[in-house]
Each structure stands twice: as C-alpha cells, then as structure tokens.
N, C-alpha and C positions, 0 to 999 in steps of 0.2 A: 353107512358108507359116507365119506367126508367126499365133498367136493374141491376143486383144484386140478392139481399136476400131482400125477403120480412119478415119483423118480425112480420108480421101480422097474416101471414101463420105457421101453425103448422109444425117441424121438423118431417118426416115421413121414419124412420129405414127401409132399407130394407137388406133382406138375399143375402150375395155376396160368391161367392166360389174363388176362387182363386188357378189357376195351375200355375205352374213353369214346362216348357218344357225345358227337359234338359237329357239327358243320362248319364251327369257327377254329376251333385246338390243331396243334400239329403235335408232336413228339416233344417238340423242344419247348415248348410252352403248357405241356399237360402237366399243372400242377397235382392234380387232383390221381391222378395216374401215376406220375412219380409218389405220392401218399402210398396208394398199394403197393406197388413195386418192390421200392423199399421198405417196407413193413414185413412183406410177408419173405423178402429174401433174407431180412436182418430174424425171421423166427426161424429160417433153415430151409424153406421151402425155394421150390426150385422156379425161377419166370421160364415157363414155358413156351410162351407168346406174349406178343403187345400189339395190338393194334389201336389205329382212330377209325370208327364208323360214323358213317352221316346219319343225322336223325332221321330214319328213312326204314320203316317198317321191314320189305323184304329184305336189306343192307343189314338189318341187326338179325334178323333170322338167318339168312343164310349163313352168317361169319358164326353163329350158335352151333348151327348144324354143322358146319366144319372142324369146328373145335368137337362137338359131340366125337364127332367119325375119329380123331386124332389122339392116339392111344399115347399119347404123349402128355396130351391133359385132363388132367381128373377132377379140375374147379375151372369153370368161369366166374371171373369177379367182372360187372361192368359197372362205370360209372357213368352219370349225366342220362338225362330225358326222362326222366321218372317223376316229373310234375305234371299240373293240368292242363298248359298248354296247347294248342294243335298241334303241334311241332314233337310234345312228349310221347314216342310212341314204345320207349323202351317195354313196360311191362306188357302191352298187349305182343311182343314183339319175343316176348322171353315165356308168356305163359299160348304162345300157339306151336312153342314146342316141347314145352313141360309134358312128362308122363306123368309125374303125380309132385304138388304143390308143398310147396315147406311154407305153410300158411306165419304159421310162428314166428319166421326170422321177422318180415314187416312187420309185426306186431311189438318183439323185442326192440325192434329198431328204432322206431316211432316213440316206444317209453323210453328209451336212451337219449334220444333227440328231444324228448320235451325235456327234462331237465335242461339244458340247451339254450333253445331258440322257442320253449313256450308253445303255444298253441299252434303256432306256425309250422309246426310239423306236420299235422294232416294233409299241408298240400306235400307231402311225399309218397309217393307209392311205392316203398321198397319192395321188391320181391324177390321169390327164388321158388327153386325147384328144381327136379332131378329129372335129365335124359339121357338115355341111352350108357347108363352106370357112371354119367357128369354129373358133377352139381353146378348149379346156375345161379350166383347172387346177381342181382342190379339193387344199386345203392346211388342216391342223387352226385349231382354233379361238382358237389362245392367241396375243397379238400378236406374241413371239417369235419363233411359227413361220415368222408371215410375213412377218416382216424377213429369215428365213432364208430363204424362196422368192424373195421379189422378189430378195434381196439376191444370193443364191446362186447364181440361176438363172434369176429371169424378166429381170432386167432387162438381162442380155447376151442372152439367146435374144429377146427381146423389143424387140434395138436392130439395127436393118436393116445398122449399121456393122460388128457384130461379126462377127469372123473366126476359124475360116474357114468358118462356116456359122452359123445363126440361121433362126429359125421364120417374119422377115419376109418374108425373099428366098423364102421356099417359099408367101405366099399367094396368088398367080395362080395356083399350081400346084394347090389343095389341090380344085378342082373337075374336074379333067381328066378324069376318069372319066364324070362327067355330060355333059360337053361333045361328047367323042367318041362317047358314045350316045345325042345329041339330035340 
C-alpha cells in the first residue's frame, strides 16, 4: 500500500478547537494560534472553538474537559507551556486527562523539530492523547512549531484520505470500550 492522500477517499471535516496557553497573548496578538487556525481551516476543517488559557494547571484541564464533554469537537490542538519552566504546565495538564497516550506524535515532533532548531528541541514536551473519543495535541508555543505540527503531522493524520492509516478512520472507534460496557 503506498502512502499519501488517497483521492479516491472522500475528504471528511472534522471540529478542531484551538488553545493558545499563554498569561501574556490575547486573540489579536496570538500568532502562534492564528498558525493553526488558518492551517487547519485552509485543509477543510472546521474551528470549532478558540480560546487563550492562563498557564495554570487546573485552567488547562478544565477548558480540556469542556471541550472533551462538547460534541462539537473532535481535536484539541493547544499551543505554548510545553517547555521546562515552572510556569510550563501544559503537558502534565493534558496527560491527567488522557485515557490512553499517543506517545508517537512527541516523538515525530521532536524529529521534525531537530532538523530545525537542532538539539534544542528536547527542551519540548510535545504531547497528545485521546479523551473521551477527543484527540488532544499540545505543541509549543512559537508559530514555527506549529507550522511544524500541522504541517508535519496533523494535517495528513488529521485527513480521513490519508494512507494507510490516519487518526479520522479511528473516530467511531475511539469509544468502544464504553460502549461495550454500557
């Protein structure tokens, strides 16, 4: 099986939210936020939401678990607080509401990013993971990066077309576990 876009496969929109972690960004100065935005409305998908959260542990979890609860989105993308900071709380923030860890994407990430910016990418802790039949990226805060996520990796995992596998064809699936014990 060849890898790519299949054009044979119907293009399938899904609802994406989009956080910008940041104590200092508003809307109008969210570079790094407008990067996704417009990325993932220029592949077809739809912004389901936009917010700015404070780098503030429970502040990123609860606005997680809102999105989780809101059948309206089926990806959160967050960017910023993903270094080592004290201040960086995104990923402990994203994986204490993970059911189960998409170890992978930081790891693709980081090899997309060292071509880049070199060894300096370990101070990133990109992560993700799937709640409640969401997917949950956090990808750092500099707009670079997230031309490198979308660009690199959400937006073939994130196109139903692409072959020979993609995170779309997996979201009927991503409840199974609840269904078969309801």
């Amino acid at each position: 099986m060849s890898t790519g876009i299949d054009e044979a496969r119907p293009f399938v929109p899904v609802g994406i939210a989009v956080a910008t972690v940041s104590d200092t960004r508003t809307l109008e100065d969210d570079r790094s936020g407008n990067v996704l935005a417009e990325r993932l409305q220029a592949a077809g998908h739809r912004l389901a939401d936009r917010d700015i959260v404070k780098d503030d542990f429970d502040a990123i979890a609860a606005r997680l678990r809102a999105w989780i609860a809101d059948p309206d989105v089926d990806v959160v993308i967050a960017t910023g607080g993903t270094g080592v900071t004290g201040r960086d709380v995104t990923p402990e923030a994203f994986q204490s509401v993970f059911e189960k860890e998409i170890a992978g994407f930081g790891e693709v990430f980081r090899m997309l990013s060292y071509d880049k910016i070199g060894t300096s990418t370990i101070q990133s802790r990109a992560t993700a993971g799937v709640a409640g039949g969401t997917y949950l990226f956090a990808v750092p805060g500099s707009p670079g990066a997230c031309r490198d996520a979308w660009d690199g990796i959400l937006a073939s995992q994130l196109d139903y077309r692409h072959r020979p596998c993609n995170f779309v064809e997996l979201m009927d699936r991503l409840l199974e576990k609840e269904a078969v014990g309801a």
